[in-house]
C-alpha positions, 0 to 999 in steps of 0.5 A: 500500500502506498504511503500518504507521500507517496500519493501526495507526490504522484497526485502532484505529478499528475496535476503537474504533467497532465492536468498542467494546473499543479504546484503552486497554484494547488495545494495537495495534502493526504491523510490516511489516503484521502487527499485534501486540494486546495488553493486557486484556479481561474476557471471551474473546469480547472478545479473540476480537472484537478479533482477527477486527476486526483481522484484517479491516482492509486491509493487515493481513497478520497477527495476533498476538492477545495480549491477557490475559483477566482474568476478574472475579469469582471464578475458575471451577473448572476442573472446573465448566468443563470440565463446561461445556465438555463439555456445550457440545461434545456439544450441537454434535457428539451423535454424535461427542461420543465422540471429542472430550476437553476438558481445562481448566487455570487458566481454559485449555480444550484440545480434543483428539480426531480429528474427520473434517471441519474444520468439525466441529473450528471448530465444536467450538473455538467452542462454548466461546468463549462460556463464563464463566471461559474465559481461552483455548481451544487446538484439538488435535483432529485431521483423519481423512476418512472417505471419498473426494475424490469425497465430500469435494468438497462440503465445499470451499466451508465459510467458512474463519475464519482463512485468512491468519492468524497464530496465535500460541501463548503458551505456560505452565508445565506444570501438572497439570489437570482432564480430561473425555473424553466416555463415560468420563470419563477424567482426564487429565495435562497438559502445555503449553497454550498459547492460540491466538489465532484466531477467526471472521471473521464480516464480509466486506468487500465484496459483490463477488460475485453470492450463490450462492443454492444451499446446500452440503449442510453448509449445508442441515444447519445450516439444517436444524437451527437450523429444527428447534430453533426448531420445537421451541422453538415447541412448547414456548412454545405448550405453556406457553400463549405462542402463537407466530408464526413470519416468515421473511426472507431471512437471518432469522428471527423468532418472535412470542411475546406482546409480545416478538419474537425474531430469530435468524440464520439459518445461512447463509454468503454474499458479504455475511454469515457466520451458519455458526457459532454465535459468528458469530451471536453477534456479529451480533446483538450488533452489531444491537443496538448499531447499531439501538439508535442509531435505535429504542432502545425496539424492541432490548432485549437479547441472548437466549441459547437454552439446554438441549438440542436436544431441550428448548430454553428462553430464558435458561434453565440449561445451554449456549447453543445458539443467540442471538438478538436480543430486541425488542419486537413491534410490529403489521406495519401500523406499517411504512411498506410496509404504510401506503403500501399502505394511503395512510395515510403522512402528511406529518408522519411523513415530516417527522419521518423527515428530521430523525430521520435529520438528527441521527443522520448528524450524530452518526454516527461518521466514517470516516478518510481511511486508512479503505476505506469509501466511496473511489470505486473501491469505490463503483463496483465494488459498482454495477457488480457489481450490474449484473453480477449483474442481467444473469446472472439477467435473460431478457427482452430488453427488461429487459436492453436497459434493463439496458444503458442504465443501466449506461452512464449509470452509466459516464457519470456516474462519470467526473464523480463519482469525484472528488466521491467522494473529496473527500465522503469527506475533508469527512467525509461518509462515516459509520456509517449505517443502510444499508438504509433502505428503507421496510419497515425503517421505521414509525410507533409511537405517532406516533413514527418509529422506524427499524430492521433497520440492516446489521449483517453487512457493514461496507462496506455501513454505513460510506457517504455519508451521501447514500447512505443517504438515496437509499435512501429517497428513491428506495423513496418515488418508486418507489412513486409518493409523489413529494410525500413523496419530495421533503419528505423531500429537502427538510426533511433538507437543510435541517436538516443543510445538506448540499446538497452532495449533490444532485450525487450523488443522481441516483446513488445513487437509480439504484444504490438501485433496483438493489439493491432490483432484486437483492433482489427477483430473489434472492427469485425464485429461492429458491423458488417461494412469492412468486416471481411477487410478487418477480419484479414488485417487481424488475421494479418497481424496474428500470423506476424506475432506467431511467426515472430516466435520463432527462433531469432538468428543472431551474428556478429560482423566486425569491420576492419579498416583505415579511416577512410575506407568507407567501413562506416558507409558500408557498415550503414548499407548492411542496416536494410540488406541484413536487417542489422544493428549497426554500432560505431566506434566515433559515436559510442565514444563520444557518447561514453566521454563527451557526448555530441558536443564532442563532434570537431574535437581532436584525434590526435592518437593516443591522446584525450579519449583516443588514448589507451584508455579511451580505447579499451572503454570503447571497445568494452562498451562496443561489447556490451552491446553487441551481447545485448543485441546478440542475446535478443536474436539480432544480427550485429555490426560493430563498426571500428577499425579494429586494427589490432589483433587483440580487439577481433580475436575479442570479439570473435570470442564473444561471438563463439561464447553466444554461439552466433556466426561470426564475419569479419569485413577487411575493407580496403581502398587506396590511399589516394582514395582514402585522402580524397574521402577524408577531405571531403569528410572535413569539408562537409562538417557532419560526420562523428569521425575526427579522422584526418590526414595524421590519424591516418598517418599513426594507424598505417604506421601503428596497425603494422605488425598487427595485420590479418593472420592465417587464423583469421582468413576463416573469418574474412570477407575481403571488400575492395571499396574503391571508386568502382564498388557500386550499388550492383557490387553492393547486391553481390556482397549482400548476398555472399554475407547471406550465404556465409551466415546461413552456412555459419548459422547451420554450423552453430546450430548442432552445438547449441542444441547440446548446451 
């Protein structure tokens, strides 16, 4: 059980990091798990905001919401607001409005009246939260079921906000104030109004559960509704000469309106996401435009409030908000990446591009604390497993449940090893605030630029991750749609940038539970109906062979260069990344990694001297090791690129190759020195390459690497590589596949001797 500090400083970094109204405009305080806000906000659906935060984090057992609305600007009349809230009561309940009185005093609104299902009084009490110079909302209106259990029964399953919570009452002095009942306009006396402290909590923490894809029938009206005023908001722009287009996704819906795109939640409640009330969907995209803003700022541009009335809806027009949506800019459907892997326009470059994009964003994402739920092992395997769970229940061929099985025992297999790294990733603080659901139809190319959208903004669970996760997402989607090469460039360059080769152990993993819930996605689609569901039911079934497959028996190796500087190992070396879907390290960046860091680019590299001298040496070349039995270990193919010009550092690294029983290669490229001069001044000129090589580094290793060529011993292992000016993109195919060739008859010469250890 977590301690009273420990929820204090995970109930402070959640209103920090994703309420963004934390410390120290709030005050927490926790006594024996019920935790005490206080302090001031701007706005009621700031104070509304911090309680649901709260209110969400593990080991709270209650909340006692104090926190002071202090408005800005000049105070509304309270007339004016009870107006407003009147307005914005009838336009959720028409044919109830009747029963329902509205009653404002200094800014505090109190509903009274009697309504005949609960979720008619939430949705009422939530339709003023919104309002300009509402300071605090109470909810008298009573409870009076109009028919029998046998009619209520259906109701049961409405999301309940505020169960568990409590709501505490501050009370003021009894005052006179202004009253508006619907119909007659009744002025009223008031008494003590106190202001409740509750609100919707509209983010569910894990996905423990298979979605229920059937809808409640209050659930179908919502939907019914909201669809009914997005058709009547259509007509009204396509009357005003804005042509519209409609998508519909899972959980969303988009219109197109000229160069603009609107993107409104749909009205559904599930495991993972709460959009059935209208402040819930508020705050949805409100934390879509924030966490996306992180990735494609120029697509997210604000917040849209759609208002009048049902029967004449507008965009950020007069009268009461009655619905919200995200506003972006459209982009073409071609710019996606689904849509140019369909197409085989996907290039290298773009996916380059996408490694060092999402290098830098997990760098600077926000980290989860130690006390923090998100990423702990347990959790991390009771979502795979629930996964599993859920494919079964809805899977009827046997050969795909026979295969179901098979995976879920090699994920049971590979958890017992994994837990452990689990836990100590989440306490070097890899665990960050990522995208979540990085697939390629949530990623596109606009303008030459990378851009990466449609984050996770409903469920925190699923976007506080391994920051390894959220790479496996991509990684994977890329193999399963048979671009391997590109899979293992965006590996490569991701890793290399950030450094995290940590990971490897890891993806096999992810990439596996990635595949499932593509899987799952897929499966859902196919049961909500009837339009795509053959489509739907070939991508699941897709993605289930990919993760069965990826069971498999990996086939790790070892490759080392060796060469001068300058006779492009390093070219080389990046070429095998997409030929042999390889992990390439290199000597120039893991060294300045290890010393100095990037700043280091430009420093000398005068041998034996700074971080090129002995010690430095060795350093690398130990840490070089360290990753590439890492690499090894998870099942990849490895390529050192060093110059590995002394014997003592190959006959290393041929030894780790044999002790993790792997082929192993050696890759002696030469050049003449002419050609070397050449490339290394062109290297200088050009400024962007990590090596310091020049002239006199050239000079010492001819002069050092003399007595320390290949041995007979060696020859075995070589591949000699004459990579002069002819070594072209037609000899780079016919190197390609000698490696291939080599490794598979290396790799069946392995295999009899791990077999009997």
């Amino acid at each position: 059980m977590l301690t009273d500090a420990e929820v204090k400083q995970n109930v402070e970094h959640e209103l920090s990091f994703v309420a963004r109204i934390g410390p120290p405009s709030i005050v927490v305080s926790v006594n024996h798990g019920v935790v005490a806000l206080s302090g001031r906000v701007h706005c009621f659906p700031d104070k509304m905001r911090a309680g649901r935060c709260a209110a969400g984090m593990a080991g709270v057992a209650g909340v006692l919401n104090n926190i002071e609305v202090a408005l800005l600007g000049e105070k509304r009349p309270d007339a004016d607001l009870a107006r407003a809230a009147v307005a914005a009561v009838k336009a959720q309940f028409p044919s109830s409005a009747d029963a329902i009185a509205v009653l404002a005093q200094h800014g505090m609104l109190r509903l009274e009246g009697t309504l005949c299902w609960n979720y008619q009084r939430k949705r009422a009490e939530e339709a003023v939260y919104a309002l300009c110079g509402v300071r605090g909302v109470e909810n008298r209106i009573a409870l009076a079921p109009a028919g029998p259990c046998s009619e209520i029964r259906w109701k049961r399953r409405l999301p309940s906000h505020v169960n568990g919570d409590i709501h505490a009452l501050r009370r003021n002095p009894a005052a006179q104030g202004n009253a508006v009942r619907f119909g007659d306009n009744v002025a009223r006396q008031t008494g003590v109004l106190p202001l409740v402290a509750q609100g919707p909590m509209h983010m569910p923490q894990s996905e423990q559960q298979w979605p229920d894809s059937r809808q409640s029938h209050v659930e179908e009206y919502e939907v019914l509704r909201q669809t009914r005023l997005l058709r009547r908001l259509a007509h009204r722009l396509d009357s005003e000469g804005a042509p519209v287009q409609v998508i519909v996704t899972d959980i969303s819906r988009i219109m197109l309106v000229g160069d603009l795109a609107y993107k409104f939640k749909t009205a559904l409640h599930r495991d993972v996401l709460d959009y059935s009330t209208l402040s819930a969907r508020r705050y949805a995209c409100e934390e879509e435009l924030r966490l996306n803003r992180r990735l494609a700022p120029e697509l997210y541009l604000g917040l849209a409030s759609i208002t009048g009335t049902r029967a004449c809806p507008a965009i950020d027009g007069e009268g009461p908000v009655i619905e919200y949506a995200v506003r972006m800019r459209r982009f073409e459907q071609s710019a996606l990446w689904q849509a140019r892997l369909n197409a085989g326009q996907l290039g290298v470059d773009e996916v380059s591009a996408l490694a060092l994009l999402l290098a830098d964003f997990h760098a600077g994402a926000a980290r989860a604390t130690r006390q923090s739920p998100w990423g702990n092992g347990a959790l991390i395997v009771a979502r795979t497993h629930e996964d599993v769970a859920g494919i079964a229940a809805v899977l009827d061929d046997t050969r795909q449940r026979a295969m179901l099985d098979e995976i879920a025992a090699w994920l049971t297999w590979q958890e017992q090893a994994l837990v452990p790294l689990f836990t100590r990733r989440k306490a070097d603080g890899w665990v960050r605030e990522c995208h979540g659901d990085l697939h390629c139809s949530n990623i596109l190319t606009l303008a030459g630029q990378v851009r990466v959208f449609d984050g996770i903004e409903f469920n925190t669970a699923l976007r506080w991750i391994d920051v390894a996760q959220d790479l496996a997402f991509a990684w994977m989607d890329l193999q399963c749609q048979g671009r391997r090469g590109l899979a293992a460039r965006l590996l490569n360059d991701y890793l290399e940038r950030c450094g995290d080769y940590g990971s490897l152990a890891l993806l096999p993993y992810y990439r596996v539970q990635r595949a499932l819930v593509r899987c799952k996605v897929f499966l859902l689609r196919s049961r909500a109906g009837s339009r795509g569901r053959s489509a739907a039911l070939l991508q699941a079934q897709r993605y289930l062979a990919f993760a069965h497959a990826c069971i498999a028996p990996a086939s790790p190796a070892l490759l080392i260069s060796c060469g001068l500087a300058g006779s492009g190992k390093s070219w080389l070396c990046n070429a095998l990344v997409e030929g042999l879907e390889a992990v390439r390290m290199r000597s120039d960046v893991e060294r300045k990694r290890l010393f100095a860091g990037p700043a280091a680019t430009g420093t000398t590299a005068s041998p034996a001297q700074g971080m090129y001298d002995q010690a430095g040496n060795a350093a690398t070349y130990r840490r070089l090791a360290q990753l590439a039995q890492q690499g090894l270990a998870a099942g990849f193919v490895m390529v050192v690129d060093a110059t590995f010009l002394e014997r003592r550092r190959r006959l290393a690294f041929r030894a780790l190759a044999r002790r993790s029983q792997v082929p192993f290669l050696l890759l002696h490229v030469d050049a003449p020195l002419p050609v070397l001069a050449s490339r290394l001044a062109s290297r200088a000129r050009a400024g962007t390459d990590p090596s310091d090589a020049d002239m006199a580094v050239l000079a010492g290793q001819i002069e050092r690497c003399a007595g320390q060529g290949l041995r007979p011993d060696e020859a075995a292992d070589v591949i000699e590589i004459a990579n002069g000016p002819e070594f072209d993109a037609a000899a780079l195919a016919l190197l390609l596949e000698q490696l291939r060739q080599a490794l598979l008859r290396r790799a069946a010469a392995c295999e009899p001797h791990r077999n009997t250890t």
